[in-house]
NUSEDO-176162 format. One line per field, with one value per atom (N, C-alpha, C, O, CB): residue in one letter; x, y, z. Coordinates in nm, 2 decimals, decimal comma. Atoms other than C-alpha are relative to their C-alpha. Glycine has a CB too. Example, Ala and Ser with C-alpha at 12.3 -4.5 7.8 and 13.67 -1.06 7.14 Angstrom:
BEGIN
resn: [A:A:A:A:A:S:S:S:S:S]
px: [0,09:1,23:0,09:0,19:-0,10:-0,09:1,37:-0,08:-0,03:0,04]
py: [-0,12:-0,45:0,12:0,12:0,00:-0,11:-0,11:0,11:0,22:0,05]
pz: [0,00:0,78:0,00:0,07:0,12:0,00:0,71:0,08:0,09:-0,14]
% end
This chain:
BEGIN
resn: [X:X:X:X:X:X:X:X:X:X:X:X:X:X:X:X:X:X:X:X:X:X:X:X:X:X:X:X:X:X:X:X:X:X:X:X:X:X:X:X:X:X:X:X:X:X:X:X:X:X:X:X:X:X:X:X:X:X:X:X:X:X:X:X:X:X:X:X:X:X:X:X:X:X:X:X:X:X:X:X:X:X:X:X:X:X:X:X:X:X:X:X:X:X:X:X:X:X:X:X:X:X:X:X:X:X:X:X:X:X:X:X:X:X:X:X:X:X:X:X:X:X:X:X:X:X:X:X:X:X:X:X:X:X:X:X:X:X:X:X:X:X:X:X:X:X:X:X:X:X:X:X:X:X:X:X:X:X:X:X:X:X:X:X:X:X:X:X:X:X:X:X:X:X:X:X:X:X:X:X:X:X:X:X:X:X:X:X:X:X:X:X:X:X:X:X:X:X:X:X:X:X:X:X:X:X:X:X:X:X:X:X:X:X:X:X:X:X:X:X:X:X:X:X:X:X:X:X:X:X:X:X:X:X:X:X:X:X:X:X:X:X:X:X:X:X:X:X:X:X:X:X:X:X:X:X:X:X:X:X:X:X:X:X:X:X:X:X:X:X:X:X:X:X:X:X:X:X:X:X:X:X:X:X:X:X:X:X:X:X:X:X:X:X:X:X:X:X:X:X:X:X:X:X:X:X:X:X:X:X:X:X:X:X:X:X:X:X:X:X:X:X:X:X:X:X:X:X:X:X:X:X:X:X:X:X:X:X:X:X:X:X:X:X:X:X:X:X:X:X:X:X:X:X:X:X:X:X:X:X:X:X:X:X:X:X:X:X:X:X:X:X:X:X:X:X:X:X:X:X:X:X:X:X:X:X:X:X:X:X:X:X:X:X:X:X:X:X:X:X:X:X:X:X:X:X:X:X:X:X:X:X:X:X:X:X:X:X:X:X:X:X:X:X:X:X:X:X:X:X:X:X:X:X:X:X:X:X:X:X:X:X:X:X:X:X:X:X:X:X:X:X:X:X:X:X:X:X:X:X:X:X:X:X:X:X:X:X:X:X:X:X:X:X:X:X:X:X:X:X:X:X:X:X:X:X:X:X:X:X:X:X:X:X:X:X:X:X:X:X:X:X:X:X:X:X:X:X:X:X:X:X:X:X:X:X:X:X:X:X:X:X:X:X:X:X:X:X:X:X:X:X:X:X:X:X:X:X:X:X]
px: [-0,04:-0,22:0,07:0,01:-0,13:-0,12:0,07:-0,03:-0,04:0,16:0,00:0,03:-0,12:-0,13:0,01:0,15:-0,34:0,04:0,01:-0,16:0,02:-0,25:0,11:0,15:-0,05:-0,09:0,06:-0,06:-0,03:0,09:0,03:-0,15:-0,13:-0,18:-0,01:0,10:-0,42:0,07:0,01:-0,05:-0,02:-0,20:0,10:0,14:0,03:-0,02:-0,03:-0,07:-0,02:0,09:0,06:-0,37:-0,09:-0,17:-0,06:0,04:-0,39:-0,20:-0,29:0,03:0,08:-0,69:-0,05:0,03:0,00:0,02:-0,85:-0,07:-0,10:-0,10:0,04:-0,98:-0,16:-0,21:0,01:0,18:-1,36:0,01:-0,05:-0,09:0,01:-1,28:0,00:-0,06:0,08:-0,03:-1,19:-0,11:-0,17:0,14:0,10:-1,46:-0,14:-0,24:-0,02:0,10:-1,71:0,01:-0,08:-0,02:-0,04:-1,53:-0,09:-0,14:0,17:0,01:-1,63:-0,14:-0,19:0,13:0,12:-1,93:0,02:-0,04:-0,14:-0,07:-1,74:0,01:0,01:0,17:-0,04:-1,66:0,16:0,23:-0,04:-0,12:-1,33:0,11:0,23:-0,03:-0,11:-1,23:-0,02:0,05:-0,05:-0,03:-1,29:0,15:0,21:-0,11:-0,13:-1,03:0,11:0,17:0,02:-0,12:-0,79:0,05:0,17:-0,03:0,00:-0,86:0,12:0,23:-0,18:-0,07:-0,76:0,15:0,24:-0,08:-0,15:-0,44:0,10:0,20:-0,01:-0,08:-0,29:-0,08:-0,12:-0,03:0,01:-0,39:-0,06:-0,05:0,05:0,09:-0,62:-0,10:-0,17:-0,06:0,18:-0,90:0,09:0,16:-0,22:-0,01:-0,84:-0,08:-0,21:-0,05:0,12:-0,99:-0,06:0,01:0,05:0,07:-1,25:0,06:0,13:-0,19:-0,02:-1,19:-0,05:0,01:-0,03:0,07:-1,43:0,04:0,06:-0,21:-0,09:-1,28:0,16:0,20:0,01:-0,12:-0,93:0,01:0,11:0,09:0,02:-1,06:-0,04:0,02:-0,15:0,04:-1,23:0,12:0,17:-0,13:-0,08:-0,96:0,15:0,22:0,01:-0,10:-0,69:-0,02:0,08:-0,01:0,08:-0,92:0,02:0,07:-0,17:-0,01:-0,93:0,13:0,15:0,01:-0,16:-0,54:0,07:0,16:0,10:-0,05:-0,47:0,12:0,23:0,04:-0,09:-0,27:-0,01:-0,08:0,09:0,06:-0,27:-0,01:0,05:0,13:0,09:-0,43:0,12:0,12:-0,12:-0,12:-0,06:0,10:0,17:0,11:-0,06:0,09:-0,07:-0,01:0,01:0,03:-0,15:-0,04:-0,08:0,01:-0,01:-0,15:0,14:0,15:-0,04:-0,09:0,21:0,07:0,19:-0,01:-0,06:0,27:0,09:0,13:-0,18:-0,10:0,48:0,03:-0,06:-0,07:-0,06:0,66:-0,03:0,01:0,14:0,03:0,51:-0,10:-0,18:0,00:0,13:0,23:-0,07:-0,18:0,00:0,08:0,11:0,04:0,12:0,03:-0,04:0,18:0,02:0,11:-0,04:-0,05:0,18:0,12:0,20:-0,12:-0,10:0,44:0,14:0,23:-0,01:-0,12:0,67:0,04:0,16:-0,05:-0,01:0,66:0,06:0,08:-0,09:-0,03:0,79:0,16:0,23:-0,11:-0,08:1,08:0,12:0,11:-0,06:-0,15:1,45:0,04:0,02:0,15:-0,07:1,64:0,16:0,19:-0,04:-0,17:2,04:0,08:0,20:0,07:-0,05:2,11:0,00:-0,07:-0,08:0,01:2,19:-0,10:-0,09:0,07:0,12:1,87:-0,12:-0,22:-0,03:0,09:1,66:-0,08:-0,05:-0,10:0,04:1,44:-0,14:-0,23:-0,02:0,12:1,16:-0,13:-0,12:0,01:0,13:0,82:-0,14:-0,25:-0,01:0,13:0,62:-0,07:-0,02:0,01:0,08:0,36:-0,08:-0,18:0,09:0,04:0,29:-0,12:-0,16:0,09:0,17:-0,04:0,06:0,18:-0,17:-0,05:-0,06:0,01:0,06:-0,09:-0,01:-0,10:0,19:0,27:-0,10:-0,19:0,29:0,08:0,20:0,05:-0,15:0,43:0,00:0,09:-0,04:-0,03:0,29:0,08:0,12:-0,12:-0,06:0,45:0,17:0,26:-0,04:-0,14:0,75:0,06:0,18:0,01:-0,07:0,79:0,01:0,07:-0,13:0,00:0,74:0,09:0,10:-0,10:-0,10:1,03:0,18:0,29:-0,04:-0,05:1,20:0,01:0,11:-0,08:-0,04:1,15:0,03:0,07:-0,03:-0,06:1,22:0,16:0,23:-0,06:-0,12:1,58:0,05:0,15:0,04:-0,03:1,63:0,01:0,13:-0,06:0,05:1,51:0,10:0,12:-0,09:-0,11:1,77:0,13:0,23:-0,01:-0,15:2,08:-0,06:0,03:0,10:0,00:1,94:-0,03:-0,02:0,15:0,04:1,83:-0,20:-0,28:0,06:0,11:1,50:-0,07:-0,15:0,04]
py: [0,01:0,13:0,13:0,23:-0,02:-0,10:0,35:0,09:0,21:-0,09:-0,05:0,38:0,07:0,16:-0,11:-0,14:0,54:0,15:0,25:-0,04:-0,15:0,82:0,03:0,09:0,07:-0,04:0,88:0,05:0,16:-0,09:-0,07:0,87:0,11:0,17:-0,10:-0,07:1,06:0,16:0,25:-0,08:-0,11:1,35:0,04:0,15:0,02:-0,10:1,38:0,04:0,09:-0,01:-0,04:1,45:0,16:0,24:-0,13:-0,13:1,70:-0,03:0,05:0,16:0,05:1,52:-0,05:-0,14:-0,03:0,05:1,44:-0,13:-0,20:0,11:0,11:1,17:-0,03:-0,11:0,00:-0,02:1,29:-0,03:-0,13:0,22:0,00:1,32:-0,13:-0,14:0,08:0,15:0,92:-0,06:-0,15:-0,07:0,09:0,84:0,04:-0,03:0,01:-0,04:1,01:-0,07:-0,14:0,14:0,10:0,83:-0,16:-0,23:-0,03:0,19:0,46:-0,01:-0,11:-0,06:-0,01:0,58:-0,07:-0,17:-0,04:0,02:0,55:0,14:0,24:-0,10:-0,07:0,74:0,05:-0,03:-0,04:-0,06:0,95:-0,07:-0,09:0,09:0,10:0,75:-0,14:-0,22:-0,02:0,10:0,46:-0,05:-0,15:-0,01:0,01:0,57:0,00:-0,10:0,19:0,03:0,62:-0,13:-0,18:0,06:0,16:0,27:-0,03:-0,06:-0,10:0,06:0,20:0,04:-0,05:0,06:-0,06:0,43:-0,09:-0,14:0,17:0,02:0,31:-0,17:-0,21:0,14:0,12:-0,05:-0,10:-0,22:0,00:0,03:-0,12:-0,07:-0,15:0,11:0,07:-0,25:-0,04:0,02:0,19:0,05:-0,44:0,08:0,08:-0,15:-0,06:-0,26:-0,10:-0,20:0,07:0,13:-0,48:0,01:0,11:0,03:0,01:-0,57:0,11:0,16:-0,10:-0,08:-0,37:0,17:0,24:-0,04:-0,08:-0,06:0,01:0,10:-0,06:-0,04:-0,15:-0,01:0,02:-0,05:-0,06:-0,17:0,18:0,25:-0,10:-0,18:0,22:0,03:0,11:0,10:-0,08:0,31:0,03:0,13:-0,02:0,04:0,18:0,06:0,11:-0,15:-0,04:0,29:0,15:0,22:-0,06:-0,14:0,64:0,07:0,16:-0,02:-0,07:0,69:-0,03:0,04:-0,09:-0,01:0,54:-0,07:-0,02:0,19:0,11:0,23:-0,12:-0,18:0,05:0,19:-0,11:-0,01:0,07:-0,16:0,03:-0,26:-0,06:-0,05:-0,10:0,05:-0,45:0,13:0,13:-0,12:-0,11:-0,11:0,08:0,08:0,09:0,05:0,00:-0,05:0,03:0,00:0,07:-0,29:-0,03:-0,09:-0,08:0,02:-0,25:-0,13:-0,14:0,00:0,15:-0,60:0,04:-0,05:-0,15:-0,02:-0,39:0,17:0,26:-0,07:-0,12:-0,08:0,08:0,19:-0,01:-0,06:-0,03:0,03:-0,06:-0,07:-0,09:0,22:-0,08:-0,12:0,15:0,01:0,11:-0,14:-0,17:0,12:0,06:-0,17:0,00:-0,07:-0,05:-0,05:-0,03:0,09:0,08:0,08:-0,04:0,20:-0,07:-0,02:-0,02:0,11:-0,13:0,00:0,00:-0,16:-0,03:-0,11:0,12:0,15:-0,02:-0,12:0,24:0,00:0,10:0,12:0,02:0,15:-0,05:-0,15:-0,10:0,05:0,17:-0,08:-0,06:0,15:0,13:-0,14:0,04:0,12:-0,20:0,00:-0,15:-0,07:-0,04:-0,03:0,06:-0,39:0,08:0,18:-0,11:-0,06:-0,28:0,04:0,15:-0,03:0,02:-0,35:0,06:0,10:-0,23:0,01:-0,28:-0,17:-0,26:0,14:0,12:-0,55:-0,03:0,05:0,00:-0,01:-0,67:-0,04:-0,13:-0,10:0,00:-0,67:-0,03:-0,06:0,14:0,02:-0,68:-0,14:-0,25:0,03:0,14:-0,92:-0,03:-0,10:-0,14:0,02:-0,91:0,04:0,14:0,09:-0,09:-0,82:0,04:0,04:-0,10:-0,07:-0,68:-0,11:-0,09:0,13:0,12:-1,04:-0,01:0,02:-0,21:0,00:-1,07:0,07:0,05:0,00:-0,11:-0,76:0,03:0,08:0,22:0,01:-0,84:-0,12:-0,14:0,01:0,14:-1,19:0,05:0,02:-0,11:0,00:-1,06:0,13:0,16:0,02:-0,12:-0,73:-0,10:-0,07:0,18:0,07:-1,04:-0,09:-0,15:-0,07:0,10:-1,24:0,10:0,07:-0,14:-0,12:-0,87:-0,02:-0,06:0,12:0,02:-0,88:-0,06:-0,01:0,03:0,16:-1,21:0,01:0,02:-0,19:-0,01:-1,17:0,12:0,08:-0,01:-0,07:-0,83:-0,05:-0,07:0,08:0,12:-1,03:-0,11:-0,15:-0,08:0,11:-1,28:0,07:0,01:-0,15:-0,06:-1,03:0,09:0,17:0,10:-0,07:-0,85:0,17:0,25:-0,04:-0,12:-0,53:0,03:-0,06:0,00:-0,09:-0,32:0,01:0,10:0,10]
pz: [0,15:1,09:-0,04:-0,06:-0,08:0,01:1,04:-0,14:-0,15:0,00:0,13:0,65:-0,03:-0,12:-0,08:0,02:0,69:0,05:0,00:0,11:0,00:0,87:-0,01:0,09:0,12:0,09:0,66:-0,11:-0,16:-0,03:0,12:0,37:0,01:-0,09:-0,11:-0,07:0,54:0,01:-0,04:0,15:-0,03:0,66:-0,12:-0,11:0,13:0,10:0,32:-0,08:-0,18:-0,05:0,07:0,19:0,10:0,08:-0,05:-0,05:0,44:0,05:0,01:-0,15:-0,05:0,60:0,12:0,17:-0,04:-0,15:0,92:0,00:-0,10:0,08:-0,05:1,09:-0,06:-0,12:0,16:0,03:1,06:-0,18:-0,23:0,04:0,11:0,70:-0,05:-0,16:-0,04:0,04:0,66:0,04:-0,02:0,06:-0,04:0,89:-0,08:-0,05:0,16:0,06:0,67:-0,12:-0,16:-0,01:0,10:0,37:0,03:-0,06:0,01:-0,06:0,58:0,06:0,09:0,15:-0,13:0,79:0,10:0,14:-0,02:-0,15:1,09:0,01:-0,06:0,02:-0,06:1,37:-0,03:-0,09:0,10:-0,04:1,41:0,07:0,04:0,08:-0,11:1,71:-0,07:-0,01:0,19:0,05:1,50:-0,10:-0,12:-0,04:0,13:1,20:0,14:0,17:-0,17:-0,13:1,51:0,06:0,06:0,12:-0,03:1,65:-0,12:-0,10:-0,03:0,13:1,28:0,00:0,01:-0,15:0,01:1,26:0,12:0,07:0,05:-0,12:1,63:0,00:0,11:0,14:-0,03:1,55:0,05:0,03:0,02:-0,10:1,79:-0,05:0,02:0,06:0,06:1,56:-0,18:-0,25:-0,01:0,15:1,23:-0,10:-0,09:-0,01:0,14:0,92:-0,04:-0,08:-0,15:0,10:0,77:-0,14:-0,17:-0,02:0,11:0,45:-0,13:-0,22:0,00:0,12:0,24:0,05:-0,05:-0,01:-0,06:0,45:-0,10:-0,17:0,16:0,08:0,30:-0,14:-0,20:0,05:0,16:-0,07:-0,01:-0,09:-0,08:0,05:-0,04:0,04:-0,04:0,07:-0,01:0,12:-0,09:-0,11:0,12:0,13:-0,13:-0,13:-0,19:-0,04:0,12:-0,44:0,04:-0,05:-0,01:-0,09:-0,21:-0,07:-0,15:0,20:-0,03:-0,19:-0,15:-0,20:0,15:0,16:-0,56:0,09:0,08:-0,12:-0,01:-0,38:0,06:0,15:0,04:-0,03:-0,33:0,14:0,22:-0,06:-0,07:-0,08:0,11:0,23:-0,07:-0,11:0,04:0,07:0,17:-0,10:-0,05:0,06:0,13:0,24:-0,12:-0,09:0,27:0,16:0,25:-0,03:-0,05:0,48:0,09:0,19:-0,08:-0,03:0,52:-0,08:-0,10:0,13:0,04:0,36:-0,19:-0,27:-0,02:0,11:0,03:-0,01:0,00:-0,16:0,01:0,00:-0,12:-0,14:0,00:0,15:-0,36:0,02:0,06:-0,13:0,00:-0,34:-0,09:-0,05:-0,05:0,13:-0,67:-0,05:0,04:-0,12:0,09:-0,87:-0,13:-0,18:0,02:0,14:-1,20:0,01:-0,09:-0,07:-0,03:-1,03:-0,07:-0,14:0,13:0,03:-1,09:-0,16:-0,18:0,04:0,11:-1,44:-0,04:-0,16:-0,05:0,05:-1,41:0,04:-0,01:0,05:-0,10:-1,20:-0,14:-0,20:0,13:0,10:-1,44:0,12:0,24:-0,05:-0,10:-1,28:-0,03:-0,12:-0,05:0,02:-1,26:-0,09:-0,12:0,11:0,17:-1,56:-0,10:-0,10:-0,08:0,07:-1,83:-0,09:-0,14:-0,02:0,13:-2,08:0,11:0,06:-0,08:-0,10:-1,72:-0,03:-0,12:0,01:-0,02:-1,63:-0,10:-0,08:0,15:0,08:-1,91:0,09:0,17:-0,13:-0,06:-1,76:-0,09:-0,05:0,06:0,05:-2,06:0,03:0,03:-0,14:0,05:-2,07:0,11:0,11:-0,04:-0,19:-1,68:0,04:-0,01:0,11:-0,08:-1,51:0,10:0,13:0,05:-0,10:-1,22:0,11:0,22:0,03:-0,13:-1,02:-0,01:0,07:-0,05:0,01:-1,15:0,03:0,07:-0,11:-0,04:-1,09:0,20:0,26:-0,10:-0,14:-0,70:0,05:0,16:0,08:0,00:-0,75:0,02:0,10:-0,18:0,05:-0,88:0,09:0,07:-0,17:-0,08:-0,60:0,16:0,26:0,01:-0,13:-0,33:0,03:0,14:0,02:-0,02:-0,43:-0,01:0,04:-0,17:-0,11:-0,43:0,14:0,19:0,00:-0,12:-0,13:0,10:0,21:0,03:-0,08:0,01:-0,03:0,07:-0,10:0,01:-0,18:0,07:0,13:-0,11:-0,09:0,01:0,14:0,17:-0,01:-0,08:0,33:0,06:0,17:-0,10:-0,05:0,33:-0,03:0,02:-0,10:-0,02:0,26:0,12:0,15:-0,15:-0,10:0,53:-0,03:0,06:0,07:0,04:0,36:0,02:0,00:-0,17:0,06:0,34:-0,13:-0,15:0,00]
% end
């Protein structure tokens, strides 16, 4: 899991330190980092809640740390993009069809 020990070593943190977070071992958060072992679930809520980001970020499955992030995000129209009214199920609805239209021009 690539995105743990990214966000692990920009908190200037070790392995022991995550596995004491989970009550796991060391070589277990590693397993975790290098993929080897699936994080359980209740694992990738503390650890999400931990780092102050969503659970698909992560997971790898969204590039948005946050989802309230999205709401902070000026767009390139002119008016930017209205958002009010959205929860946060919408603003992952609406960063997933982002990324499907990136996706199909072939972008990032």
């Amino acid at each position: 899991m690539n995105r743990l020990k990214i966000l692990r070593e920009e908190k200037q943190l070790l392995q022991s330190d995550i596995g004491k977070l989970l009550g796991v071992t060391s070589n277990a958060v590693g397993y975790y980092e290098n993929e080897k072992r699936d994080i359980p679930t209740e694992y990738v809520i503390k650890l999400a809640e931990f780092f102050n980001v969503s659970t698909d970020y992560l997971l790898g499955k969204s590039d948005i740390r946050n989802p309230e992030e999205l709401k902070k995000v000026q767009f390139a129209n002119a008016g930017g993009l209205d958002t009010n009214g959205l929860d946060d199920e919408d603003m992952k609805e609406l960063q997933k069809q982002i990324d499907y239209i990136k996706k199909l021009k072939g972008k990032k």
